[in-house]
C-alpha positions in Angstrom: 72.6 98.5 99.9 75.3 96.6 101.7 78.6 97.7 103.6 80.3 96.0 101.0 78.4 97.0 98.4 79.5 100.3 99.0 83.1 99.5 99.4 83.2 97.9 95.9 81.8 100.7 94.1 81.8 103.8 95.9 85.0 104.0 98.6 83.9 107.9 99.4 81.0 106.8 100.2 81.8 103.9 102.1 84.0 106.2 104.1 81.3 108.4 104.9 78.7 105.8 105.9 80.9 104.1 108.0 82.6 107.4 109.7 78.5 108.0 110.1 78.2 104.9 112.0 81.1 104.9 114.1 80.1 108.7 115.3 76.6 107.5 116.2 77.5 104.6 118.1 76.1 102.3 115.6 79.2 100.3 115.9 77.5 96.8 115.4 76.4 98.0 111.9 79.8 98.9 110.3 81.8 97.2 107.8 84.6 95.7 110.5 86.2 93.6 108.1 87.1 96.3 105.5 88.0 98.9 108.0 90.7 96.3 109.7 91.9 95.9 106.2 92.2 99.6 105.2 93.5 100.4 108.9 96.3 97.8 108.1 97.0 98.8 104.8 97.2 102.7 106.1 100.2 101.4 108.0 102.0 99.6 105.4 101.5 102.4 103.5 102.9 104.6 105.9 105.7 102.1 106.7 106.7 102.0 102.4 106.6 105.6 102.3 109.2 106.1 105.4 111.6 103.2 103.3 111.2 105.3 100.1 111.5 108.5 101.4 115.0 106.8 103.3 116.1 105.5 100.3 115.9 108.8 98.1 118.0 110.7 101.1 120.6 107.5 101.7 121.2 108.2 97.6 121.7 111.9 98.0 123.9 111.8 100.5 125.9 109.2 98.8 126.0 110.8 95.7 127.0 114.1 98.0 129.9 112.3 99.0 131.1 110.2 96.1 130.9 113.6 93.1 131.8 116.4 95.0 132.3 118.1 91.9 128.5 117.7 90.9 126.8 118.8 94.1 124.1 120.9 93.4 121.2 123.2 94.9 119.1 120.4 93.8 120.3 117.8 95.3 120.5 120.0 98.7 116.6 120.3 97.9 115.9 116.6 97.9 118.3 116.1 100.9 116.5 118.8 103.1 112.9 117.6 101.3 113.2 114.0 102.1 114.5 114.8 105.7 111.6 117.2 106.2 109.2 114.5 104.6 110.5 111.9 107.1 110.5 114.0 110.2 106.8 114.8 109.5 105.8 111.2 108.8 107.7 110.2 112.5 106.0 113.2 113.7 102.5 111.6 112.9 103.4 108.0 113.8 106.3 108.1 116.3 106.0 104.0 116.4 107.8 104.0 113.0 111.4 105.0 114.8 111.5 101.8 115.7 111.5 100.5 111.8 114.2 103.1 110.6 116.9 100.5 111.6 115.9 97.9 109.9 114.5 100.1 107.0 118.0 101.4 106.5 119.3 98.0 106.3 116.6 97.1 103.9 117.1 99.7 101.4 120.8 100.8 101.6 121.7 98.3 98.8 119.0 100.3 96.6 120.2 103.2 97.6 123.8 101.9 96.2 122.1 101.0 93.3 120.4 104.2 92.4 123.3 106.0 93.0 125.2 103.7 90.9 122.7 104.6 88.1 122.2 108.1 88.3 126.4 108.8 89.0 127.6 106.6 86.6 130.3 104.8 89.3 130.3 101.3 89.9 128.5 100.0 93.2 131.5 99.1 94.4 132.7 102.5 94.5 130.2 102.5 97.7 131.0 101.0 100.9 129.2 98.0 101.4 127.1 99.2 104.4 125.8 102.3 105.3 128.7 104.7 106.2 125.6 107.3 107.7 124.2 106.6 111.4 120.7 107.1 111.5 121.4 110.2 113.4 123.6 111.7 110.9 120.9 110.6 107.6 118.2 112.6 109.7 120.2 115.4 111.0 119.3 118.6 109.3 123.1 119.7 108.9 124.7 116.9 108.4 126.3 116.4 105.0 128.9 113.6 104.6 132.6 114.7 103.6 134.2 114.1 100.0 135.5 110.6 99.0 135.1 107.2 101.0 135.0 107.3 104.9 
């Protein structure tokens, strides 16, 4: 059976073969081209996950500030969740501080948007860029005040 044989129809098992490999020194007999490719797709996927996890707490926090009359233990929960989520994924890849800026430019018009859904108020109730320093979105106490800022 072939390296890729394996990696079309059994990906455990191609895991395991190749881990196998690598461990013995066998390096010359490993599927390199898939392993580059799942290697690079672990990032992205890492890299997605930080933007997600960004954008659900960039919501919270807007929707924190914008109903203060709605706040909730849940929406504490996500807040602390998310921030607890990132920190771990920063914590296992530290490179990825250097995306959050340009990941919290990316997805603060989401953000907007979701909030905008799930509140009810028009975008343009929301400042047009992010009113939160990175700092402050990550910061385990911070919670913005009521109303614009």
């Amino acid at each position: 059976m072939t390296p890729d044989a394996d990696y079309d129809r059994d990906f455990y098992a191609w895991i395991a073969r190749n881990v196998a490999l690598l461990r013995a020194g066998r390096v010359a007999e490993v599927d390199a081209e898939h392993i580059a490719e799942e290697l690079e797709s672990m990032g992205k996927r890492d890299l997605r996950q930080l933007r997600s996890r960004l954008q659900v707490l960039t919501m919270h926090l807007l929707k924190w500030q914008f109903q203060p009359d709605l706040r909730s233990k849940s929406w504490l929960a996500t807040i602390d969740h998310q921030r607890d989520e990132i920190e771990s994924l920063l914590l296992d890849s530290p490179s990825l501080r250097s995306s959050l800026d340009d990941a919290l430019t990316m997805i603060y018009p989401k953000a907007v948007r979701d909030a905008s859904r799930e509140s009810g108020l028009h975008e343009t109730a929301f400042p047009n860029t992010c009113p939160y320093t990175l700092e402050e979105i990550l910061s385990p106490g911070f919670l913005p005040e009521s109303g614009p800022s």
